[in-house]
C-alpha positions as CSV (number, residue, x, y, z in Angstrom):
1,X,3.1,7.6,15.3
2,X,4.8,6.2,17.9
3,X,6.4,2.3,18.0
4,X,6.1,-0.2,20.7
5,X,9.4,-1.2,22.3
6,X,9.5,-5.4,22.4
7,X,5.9,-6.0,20.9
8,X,5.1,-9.7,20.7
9,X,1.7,-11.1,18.9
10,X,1.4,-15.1,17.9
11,X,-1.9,-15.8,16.1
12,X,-3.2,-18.9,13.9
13,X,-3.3,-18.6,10.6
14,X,-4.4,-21.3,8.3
15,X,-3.4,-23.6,10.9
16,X,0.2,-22.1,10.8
17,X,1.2,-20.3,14.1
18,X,2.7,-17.2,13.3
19,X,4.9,-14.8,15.6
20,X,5.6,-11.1,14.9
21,X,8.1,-9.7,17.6
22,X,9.2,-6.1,17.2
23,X,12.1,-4.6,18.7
24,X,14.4,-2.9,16.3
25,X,13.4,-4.8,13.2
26,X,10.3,-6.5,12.7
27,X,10.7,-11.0,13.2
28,X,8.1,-13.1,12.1
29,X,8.6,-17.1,12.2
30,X,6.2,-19.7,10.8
31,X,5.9,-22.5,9.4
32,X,9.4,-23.3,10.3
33,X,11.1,-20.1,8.4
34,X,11.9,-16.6,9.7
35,X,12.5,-13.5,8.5
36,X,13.1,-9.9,10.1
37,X,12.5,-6.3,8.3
38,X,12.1,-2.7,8.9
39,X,8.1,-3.1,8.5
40,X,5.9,-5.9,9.2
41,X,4.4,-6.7,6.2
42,X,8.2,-7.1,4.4
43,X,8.5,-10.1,7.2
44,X,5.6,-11.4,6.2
45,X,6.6,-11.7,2.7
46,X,9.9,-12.9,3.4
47,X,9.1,-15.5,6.1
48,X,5.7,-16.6,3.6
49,X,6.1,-15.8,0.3
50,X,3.0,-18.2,-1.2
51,X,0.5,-16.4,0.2
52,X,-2.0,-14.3,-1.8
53,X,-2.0,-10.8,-1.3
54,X,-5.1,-10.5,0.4
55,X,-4.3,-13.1,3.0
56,X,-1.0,-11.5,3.6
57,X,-2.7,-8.7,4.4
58,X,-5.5,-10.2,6.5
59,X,-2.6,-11.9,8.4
60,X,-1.0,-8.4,9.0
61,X,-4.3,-7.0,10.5
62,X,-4.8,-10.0,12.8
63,X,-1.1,-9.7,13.7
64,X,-1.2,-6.1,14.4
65,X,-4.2,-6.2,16.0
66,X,-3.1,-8.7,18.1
67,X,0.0,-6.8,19.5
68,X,-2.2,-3.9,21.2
């Protein structure tokens, strides 16, 4: 599988914007936090721990989605 160089995605998400930029790590910011990681779904956690499971991972397909 390859990786995109600089990938960018914002999306809404319970009215929170969320950004996801790749470069070498993975960044996320929302709701006034940030976080960065190897893989995108570590940011997630980090930057917005209180999430369930299940939105965490709906967020992750709407964010990955949004960066192709």
């Amino acid at each position: 599988m390859t990786e995109s160089a600089g990938a960018k995605a914002t999306v809404t998400f319970q009215d929170i914007e969320v950004t996801a930029t790749r470069d070498r790590l993975w960044h996320v910011e929302a709701a006034g936090r940030s976080a960065s990681a190897e893989f995108l779904d570590q940011a997630l956690y980090l930057a917005l721990p209180r999430l369930s499971c299940e939105d965490q991972d709906t967020l992750l397909i709407r964010l990955l989605i949004a960066t192709t």
